[in-house]
KELOZA-68783 format. One record per residue (C-alpha): x, y, z; residue number from 1. Coordinates in steps of 0.5 Angstrom, whole numbers, always signed. Layout:
(dose (X Y Z) NUM)
...
REM end
This chain:
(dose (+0 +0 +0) 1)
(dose (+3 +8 -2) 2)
(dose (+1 +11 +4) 3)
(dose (+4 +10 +11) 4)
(dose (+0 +11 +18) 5)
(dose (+2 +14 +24) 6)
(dose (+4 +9 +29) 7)
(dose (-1 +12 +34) 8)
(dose (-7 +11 +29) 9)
(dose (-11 +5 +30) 10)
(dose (-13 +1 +24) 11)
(dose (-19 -5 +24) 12)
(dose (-18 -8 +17) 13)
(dose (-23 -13 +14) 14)
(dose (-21 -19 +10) 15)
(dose (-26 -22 +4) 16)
(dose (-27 -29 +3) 17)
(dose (-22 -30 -2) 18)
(dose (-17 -27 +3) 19)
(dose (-18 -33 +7) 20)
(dose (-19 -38 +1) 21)
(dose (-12 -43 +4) 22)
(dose (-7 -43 +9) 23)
(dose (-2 -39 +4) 24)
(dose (-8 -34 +4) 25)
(dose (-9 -34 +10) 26)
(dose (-2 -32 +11) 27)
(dose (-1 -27 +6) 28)
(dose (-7 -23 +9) 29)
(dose (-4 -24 +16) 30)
(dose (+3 -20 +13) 31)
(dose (-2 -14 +11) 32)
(dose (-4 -14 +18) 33)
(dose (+2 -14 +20) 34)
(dose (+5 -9 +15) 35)
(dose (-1 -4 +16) 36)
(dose (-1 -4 +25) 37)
(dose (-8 -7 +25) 38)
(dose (-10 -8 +32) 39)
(dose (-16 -10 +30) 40)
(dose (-18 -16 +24) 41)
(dose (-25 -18 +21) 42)
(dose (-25 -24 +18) 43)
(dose (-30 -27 +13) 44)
(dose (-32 -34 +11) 45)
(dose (-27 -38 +6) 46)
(dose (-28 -38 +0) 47)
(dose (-35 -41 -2) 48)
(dose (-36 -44 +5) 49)
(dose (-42 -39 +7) 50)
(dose (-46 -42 +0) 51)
(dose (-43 -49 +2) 52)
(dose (-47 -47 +9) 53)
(dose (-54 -45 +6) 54)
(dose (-53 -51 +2) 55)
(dose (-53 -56 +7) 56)
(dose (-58 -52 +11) 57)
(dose (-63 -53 +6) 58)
(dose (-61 -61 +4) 59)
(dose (-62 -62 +11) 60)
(dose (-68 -59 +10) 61)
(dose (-71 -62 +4) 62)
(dose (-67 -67 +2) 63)
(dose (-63 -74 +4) 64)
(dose (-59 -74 +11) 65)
(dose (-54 -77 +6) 66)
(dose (-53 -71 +1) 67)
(dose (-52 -66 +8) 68)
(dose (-46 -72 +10) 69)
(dose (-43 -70 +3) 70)
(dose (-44 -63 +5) 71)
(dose (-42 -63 +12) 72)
(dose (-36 -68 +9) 73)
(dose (-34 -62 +4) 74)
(dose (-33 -56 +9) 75)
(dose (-29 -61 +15) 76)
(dose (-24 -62 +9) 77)
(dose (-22 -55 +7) 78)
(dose (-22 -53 +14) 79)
(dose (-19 -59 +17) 80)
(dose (-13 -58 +10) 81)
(dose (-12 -51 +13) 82)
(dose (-11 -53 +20) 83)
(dose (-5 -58 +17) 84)
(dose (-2 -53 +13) 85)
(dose (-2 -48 +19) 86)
(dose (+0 -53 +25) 87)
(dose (-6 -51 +29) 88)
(dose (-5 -53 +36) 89)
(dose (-8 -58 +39) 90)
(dose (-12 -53 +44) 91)
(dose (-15 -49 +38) 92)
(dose (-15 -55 +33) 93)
(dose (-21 -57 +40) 94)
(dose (-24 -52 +38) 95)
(dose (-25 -52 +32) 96)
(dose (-27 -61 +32) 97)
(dose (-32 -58 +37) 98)
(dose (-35 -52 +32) 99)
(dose (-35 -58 +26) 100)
(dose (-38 -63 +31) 101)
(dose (-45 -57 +33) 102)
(dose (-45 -57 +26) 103)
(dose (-46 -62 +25) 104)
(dose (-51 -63 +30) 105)
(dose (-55 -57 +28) 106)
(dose (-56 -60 +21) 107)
(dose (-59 -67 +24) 108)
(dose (-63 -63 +29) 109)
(dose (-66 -59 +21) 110)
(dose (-67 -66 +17) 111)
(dose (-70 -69 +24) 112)
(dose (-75 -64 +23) 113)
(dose (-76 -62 +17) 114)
(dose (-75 -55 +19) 115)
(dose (-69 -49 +18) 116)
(dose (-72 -42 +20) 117)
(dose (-69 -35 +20) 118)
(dose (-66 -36 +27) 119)
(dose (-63 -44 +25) 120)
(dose (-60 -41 +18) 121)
(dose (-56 -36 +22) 122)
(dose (-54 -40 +27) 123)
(dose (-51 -45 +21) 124)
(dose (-49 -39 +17) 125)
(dose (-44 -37 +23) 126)
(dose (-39 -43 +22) 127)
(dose (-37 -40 +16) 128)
(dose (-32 -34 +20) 129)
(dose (-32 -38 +27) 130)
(dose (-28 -43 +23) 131)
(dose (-25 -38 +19) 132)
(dose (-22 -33 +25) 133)
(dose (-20 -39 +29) 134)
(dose (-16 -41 +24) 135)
(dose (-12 -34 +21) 136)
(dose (-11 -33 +28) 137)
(dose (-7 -38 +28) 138)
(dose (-3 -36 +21) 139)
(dose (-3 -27 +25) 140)
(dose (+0 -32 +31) 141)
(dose (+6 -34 +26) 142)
(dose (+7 -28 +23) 143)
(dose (+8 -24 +29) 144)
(dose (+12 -29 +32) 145)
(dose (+17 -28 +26) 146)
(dose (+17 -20 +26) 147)
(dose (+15 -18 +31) 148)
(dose (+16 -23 +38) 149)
(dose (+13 -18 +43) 150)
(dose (+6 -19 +41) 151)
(dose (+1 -24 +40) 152)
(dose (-6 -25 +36) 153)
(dose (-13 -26 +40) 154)
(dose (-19 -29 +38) 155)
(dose (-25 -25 +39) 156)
(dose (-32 -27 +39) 157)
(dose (-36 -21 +35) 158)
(dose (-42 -24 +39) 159)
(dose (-40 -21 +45) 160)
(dose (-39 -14 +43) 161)
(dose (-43 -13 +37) 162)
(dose (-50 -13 +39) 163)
(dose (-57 -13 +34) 164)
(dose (-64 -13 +35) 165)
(dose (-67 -20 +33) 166)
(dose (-69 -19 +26) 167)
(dose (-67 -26 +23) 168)
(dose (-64 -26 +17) 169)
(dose (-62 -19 +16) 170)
(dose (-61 -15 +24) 171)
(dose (-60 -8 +26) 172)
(dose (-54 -7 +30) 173)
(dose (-55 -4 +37) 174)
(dose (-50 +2 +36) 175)
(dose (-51 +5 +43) 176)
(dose (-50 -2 +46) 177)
(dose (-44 -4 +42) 178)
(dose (-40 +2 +43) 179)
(dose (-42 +1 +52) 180)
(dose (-39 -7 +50) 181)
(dose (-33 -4 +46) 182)
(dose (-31 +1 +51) 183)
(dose (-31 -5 +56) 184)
(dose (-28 -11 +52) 185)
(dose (-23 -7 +48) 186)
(dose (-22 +0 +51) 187)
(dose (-14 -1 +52) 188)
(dose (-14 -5 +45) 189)
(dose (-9 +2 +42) 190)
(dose (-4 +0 +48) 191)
(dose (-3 -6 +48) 192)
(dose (+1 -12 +44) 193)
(dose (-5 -16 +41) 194)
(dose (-8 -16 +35) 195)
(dose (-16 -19 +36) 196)
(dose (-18 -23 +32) 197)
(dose (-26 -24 +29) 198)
(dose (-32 -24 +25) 199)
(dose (-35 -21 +20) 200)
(dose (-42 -22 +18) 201)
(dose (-45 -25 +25) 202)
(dose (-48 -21 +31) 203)
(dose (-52 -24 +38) 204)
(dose (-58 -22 +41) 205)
(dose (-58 -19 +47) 206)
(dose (-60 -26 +50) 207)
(dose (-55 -29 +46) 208)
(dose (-59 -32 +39) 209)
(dose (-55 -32 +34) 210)
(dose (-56 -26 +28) 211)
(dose (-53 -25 +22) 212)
(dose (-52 -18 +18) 213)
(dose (-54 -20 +11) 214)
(dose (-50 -22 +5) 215)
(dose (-44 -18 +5) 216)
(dose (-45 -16 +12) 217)
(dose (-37 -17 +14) 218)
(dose (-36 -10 +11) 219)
(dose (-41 -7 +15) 220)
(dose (-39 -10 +21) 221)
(dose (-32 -8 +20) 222)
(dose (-34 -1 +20) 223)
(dose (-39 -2 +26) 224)
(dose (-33 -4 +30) 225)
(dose (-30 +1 +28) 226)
(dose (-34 +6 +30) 227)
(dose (-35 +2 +36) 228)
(dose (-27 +2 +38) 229)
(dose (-27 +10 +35) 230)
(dose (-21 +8 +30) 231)
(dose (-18 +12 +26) 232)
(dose (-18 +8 +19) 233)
(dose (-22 +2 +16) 234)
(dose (-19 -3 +11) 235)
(dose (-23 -7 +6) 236)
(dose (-19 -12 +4) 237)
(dose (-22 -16 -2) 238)
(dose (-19 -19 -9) 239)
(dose (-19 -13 -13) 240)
(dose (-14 -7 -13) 241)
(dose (-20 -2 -10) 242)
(dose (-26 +1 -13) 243)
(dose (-27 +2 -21) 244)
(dose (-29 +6 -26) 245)
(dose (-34 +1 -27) 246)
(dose (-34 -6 -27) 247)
(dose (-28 -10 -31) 248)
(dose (-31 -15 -33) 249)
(dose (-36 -11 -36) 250)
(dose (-31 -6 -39) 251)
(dose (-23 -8 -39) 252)
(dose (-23 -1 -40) 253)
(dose (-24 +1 -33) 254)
(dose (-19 +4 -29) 255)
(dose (-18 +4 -22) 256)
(dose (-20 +10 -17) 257)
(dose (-15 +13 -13) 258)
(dose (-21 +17 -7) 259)
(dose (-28 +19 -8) 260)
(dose (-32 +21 -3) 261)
(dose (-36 +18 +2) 262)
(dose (-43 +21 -2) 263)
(dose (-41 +18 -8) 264)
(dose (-39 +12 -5) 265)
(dose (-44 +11 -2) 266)
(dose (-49 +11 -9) 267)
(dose (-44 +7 -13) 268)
(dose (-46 +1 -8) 269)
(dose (-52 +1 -7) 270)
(dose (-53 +2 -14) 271)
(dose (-49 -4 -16) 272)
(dose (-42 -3 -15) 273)
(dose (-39 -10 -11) 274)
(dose (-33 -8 -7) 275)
(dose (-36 -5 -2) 276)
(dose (-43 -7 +2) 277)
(dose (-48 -2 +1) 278)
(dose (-50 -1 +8) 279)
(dose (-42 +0 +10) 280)
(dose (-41 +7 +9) 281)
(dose (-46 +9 +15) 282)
(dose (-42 +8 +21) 283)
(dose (-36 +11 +17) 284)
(dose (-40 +17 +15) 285)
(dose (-42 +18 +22) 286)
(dose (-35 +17 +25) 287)
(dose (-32 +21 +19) 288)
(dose (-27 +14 +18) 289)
(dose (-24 +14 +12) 290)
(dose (-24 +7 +8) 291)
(dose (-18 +5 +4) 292)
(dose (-20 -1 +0) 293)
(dose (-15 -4 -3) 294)
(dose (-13 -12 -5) 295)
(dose (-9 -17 +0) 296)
(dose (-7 -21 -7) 297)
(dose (-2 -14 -9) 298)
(dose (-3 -9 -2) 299)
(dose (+3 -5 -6) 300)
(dose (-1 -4 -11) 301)
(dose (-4 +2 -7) 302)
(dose (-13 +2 -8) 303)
(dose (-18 +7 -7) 304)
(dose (-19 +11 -1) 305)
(dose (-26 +13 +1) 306)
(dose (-26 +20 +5) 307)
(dose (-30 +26 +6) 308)
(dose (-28 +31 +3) 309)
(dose (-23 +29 -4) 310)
(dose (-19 +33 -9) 311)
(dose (-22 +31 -15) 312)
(dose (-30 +32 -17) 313)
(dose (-30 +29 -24) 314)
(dose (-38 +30 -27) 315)
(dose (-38 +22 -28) 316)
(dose (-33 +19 -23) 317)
(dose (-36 +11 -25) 318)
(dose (-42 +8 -27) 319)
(dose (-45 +1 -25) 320)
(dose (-50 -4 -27) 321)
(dose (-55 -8 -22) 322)
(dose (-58 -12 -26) 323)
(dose (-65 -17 -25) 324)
(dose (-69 -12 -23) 325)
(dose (-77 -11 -24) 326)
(dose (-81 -5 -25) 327)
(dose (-87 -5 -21) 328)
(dose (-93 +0 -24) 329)
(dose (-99 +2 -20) 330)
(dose (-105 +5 -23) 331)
(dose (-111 +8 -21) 332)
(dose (-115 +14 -22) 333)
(dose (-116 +15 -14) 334)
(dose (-108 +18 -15) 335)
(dose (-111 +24 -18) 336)
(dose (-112 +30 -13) 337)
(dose (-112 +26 -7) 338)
(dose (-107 +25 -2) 339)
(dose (-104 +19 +2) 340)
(dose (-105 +15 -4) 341)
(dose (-95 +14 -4) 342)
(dose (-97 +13 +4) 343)
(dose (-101 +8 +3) 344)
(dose (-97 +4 -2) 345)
(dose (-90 +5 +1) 346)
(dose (-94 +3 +8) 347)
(dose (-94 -3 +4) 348)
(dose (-87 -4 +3) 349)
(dose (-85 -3 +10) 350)
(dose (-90 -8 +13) 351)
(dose (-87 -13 +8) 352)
(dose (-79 -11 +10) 353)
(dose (-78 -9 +1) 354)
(dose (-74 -4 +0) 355)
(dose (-75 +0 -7) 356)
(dose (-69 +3 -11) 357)
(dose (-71 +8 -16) 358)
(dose (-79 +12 -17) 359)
(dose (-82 +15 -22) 360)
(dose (-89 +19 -22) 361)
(dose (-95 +21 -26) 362)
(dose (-101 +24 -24) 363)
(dose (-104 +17 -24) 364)
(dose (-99 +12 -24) 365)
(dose (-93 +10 -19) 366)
(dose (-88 +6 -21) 367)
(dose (-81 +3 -18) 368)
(dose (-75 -1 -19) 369)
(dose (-74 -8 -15) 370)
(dose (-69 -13 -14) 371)
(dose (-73 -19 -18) 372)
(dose (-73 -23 -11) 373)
(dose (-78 -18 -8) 374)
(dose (-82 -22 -13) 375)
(dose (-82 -28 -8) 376)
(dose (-85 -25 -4) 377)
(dose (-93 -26 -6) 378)
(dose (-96 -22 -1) 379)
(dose (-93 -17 -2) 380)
(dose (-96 -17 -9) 381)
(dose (-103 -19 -7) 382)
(dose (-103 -13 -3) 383)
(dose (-101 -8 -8) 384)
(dose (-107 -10 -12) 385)
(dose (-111 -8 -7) 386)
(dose (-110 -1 -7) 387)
(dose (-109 -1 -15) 388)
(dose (-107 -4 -22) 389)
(dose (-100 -7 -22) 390)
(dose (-96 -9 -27) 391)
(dose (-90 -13 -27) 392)
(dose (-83 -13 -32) 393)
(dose (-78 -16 -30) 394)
(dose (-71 -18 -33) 395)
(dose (-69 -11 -33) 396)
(dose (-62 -7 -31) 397)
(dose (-61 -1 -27) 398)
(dose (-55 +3 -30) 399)
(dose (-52 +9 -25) 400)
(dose (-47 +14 -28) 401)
(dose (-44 +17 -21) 402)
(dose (-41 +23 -20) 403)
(dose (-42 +30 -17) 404)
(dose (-47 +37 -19) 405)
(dose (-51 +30 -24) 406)
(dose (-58 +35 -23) 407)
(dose (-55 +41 -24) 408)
(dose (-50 +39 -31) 409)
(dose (-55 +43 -38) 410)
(dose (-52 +38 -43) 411)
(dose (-52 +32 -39) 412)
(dose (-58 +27 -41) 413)
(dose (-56 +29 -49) 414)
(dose (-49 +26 -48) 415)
(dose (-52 +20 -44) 416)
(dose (-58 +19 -50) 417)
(dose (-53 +20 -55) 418)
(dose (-49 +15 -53) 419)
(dose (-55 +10 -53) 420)
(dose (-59 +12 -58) 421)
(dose (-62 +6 -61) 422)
(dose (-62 +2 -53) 423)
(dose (-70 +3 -51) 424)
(dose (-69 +8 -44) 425)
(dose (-76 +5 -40) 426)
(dose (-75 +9 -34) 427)
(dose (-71 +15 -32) 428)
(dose (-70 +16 -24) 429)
(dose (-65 +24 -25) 430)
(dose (-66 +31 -19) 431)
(dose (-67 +27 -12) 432)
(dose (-59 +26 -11) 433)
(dose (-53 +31 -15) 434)
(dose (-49 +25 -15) 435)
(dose (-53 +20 -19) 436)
(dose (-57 +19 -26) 437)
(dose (-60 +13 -26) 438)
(dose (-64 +9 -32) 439)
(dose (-67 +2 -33) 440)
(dose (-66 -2 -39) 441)
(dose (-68 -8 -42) 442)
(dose (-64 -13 -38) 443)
(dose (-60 -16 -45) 444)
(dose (-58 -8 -46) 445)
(dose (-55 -6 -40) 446)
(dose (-47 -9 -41) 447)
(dose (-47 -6 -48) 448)
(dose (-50 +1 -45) 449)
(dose (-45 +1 -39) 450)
(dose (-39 -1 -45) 451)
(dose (-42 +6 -49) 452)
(dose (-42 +10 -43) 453)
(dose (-36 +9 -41) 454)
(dose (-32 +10 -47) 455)
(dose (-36 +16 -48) 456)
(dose (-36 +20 -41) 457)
(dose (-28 +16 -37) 458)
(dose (-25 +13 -44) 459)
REM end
């Protein structure tokens, strides 16, 4: 990494799953905490693990005991590989068979009875970075007693310290709670000589049932913890050198941000960028923490920093492509001249716990963007028809060009269009943000649109 940290500043650095795909990666990373004079890692599952996880779960659930032996077998062979390859010792190697053993339990408990709720999935989700953590702690252990003799790395259970509501499946963290178990846990962390070690993603109840954050919840876990110990920087550490212009594999053109501010950021993401965790940026942004994201595979090639205020502020700093959306139309006379008609429906979504993306209206229409697995979700559609006639696309995708002054550029909308003249624009979301223009196109047109607008506005 280019830039160097004063040695009283307190670091929280976060690694994603492939950061903890083996031991040799498990080891590099520890080295990056090291070189960086992190106090405070936040690991996720290995590689692939949480997917192997919900899938015995659900094979559990409603399929053969025989299919989940084979999943059970698949996660205790990695992690038992990476124990071998970092010499585990037979204290933490306990832990670790006793993790696999509960494991175990929990999925005959599931197949036994024919049932995996919310609370169960996140309790079976929650061995992917238990697992994970006790091993890198190992691999920070061996790091350190190489360069640095006189420290040591602790494993910490984030169960204690970051607590939630019990909203199963995606919880609420207690912010106030977890900053009072920060202050009493890890309040000396800054003068002492261990790196703790934990997990991303998890969380408890206040009567101790287990909780997870939502998918890519390890990044905002970080910045809770963050926030929770008051630290001065957060590190995202992923496969990727930082935050691009716009996804590579889309564009090979794309080329890496060196800072953008925390606004900006946080559009890029909850638009479809997929370095960070939409939700990640919240307690950086009350903190006032910068983010550095940058990659564990190449740490000297430097990254993006992500911080309040930048140097730079380019009309269209990137752009990004979320795809399988749905656009929900509601139409009824009932919206002309009255009032609570958008109370009513929004009402609607917050009882089904369904959040909307882009929205757009007319005098007697409504209509809005969804990720597609909203669909699942019969209720929620039985219900809007009951306050109007609904219509339904689906395989749509929402293209965003991110930037600053967006609503207040004349010109700015002629250049997109021109661009993608002959690609059929169905929705335009423009004035409630000067940091985004967003659009919803066929779903076979948003990697072709993407490529366009890239070329015409970054180059």
């Amino acid at each position: 990494m280019k830039t160097a940290y004063n040695a009283d500043q307190l670091v929280v650095s976060k690694f994603g799953g492939t950061s903890m795909g083996d031991a040799a990666c498990m080891l590099r990373s520890a080295e990056v905490s090291l070189k960086q004079g992190s106090k405070l890692v936040v690991v996720s599952a290995t590689s692939g693990t949480t997917n192997d996880l919900i899938e015995l779960a659900t094979t559990a659930e409603k399929s053969s005991w025989e299919k989940a032996s084979v999943i059970i077998n698949k996660i205790k062979t990695k992690h038992e590989k990476i124990a071998t390859d970092l010499e585990l010792p037979e204290s933490q190697l306990k832990i670790m068979n006793e993790m696999l053993v509960e494991l175990e339990s929990m999925s005959r408990g599931i197949h036994l009875l024919k049932d995996c709720s919310l609370k169960a999935m996140d309790s079976m989700q929650s061995f992917g970075e238990r697992l994970s953590s006790i091993l890198f702690t190992q691999a920070m252990n061996i790091v350190l007693k190489k360069s640095n003799p006189g420290s040591k790395s602790e494993w910490l259970d984030a169960r204690e310290v970051l607590i939630t509501d019990n909203q199963f499946g995606k919880a609420r963290p207690e912010t106030q709670e977890i900053a009072r178990l920060c202050a009493k846990k890890l309040g000396a962390i800054k003068h002492e000589n261990t790196v703790y070690v934990t997990q991303g993603f998890i969380g408890s109840t206040i009567d101790g049932m287990t909780t997870t954050l939502g998918r890519g919840g390890s990044d905002y876990s970080a910045a809770i913890l963050a926030e929770g110990i008051k630290a001065d920087i957060l590190e995202i550490w992923t496969d990727v050198a930082g935050i691009a212009t716009t996804d590579p594999r889309i564009c090979p053109e794309a080329r890496a941000i060196s800072e953008i501010s925390f606004k900006e950021a946080s559009e890029l993401a909850t638009f479809g960028a997929k370095i960070l965790h939409p939700a990640t940026l919240m307690p950086a942004i009350r903190s006032q923490i910068p983010v550095f994201v940058g990659s564990s595979f190449g740490a000297h090639l430097g990254g993006t920093w992500v911080k309040k205020d930048v140097e730079d502020t380019p009309l269209v700093r990137a752009m990004a492509l979320r795809k399988k959306q749905v656009l929900v139309t509601l139409s009824t006379p009932e919206m002309l001249y009255s009032h609570g008609f958008l109370f009513q429906i929004f009402k609607i979504f917050n009882d089904h716990k369904v959040s909307v993306d882009a929205i757009t209206t007319s005098e007697i229409s409504v209509s809005m963007t969804l990720d597609d697995s909203a669909l699942l979700n019969k209720a929620l559609i039985r219900d809007l028809e009951q306050q109007a006639d609904v219509q339904v696309e689906e395989d749509l995708s929402l293209i965003s060009l991110i930037g600053n002054n967006i609503n207040h550029t004349p010109g700015l909308a002629k250049k997109i269009f021109d661009a993608i003249s002959d690609i059929n624009v169905r929705m335009i979301c423009l004035g409630a943000s000067k940091h985004n223009f967003c659009f919803i196109v066929d779903g076979a047109h948003g990697e072709e649109a993407i490529k366009r607008l890239h070329k015409t506005f970054i180059g």
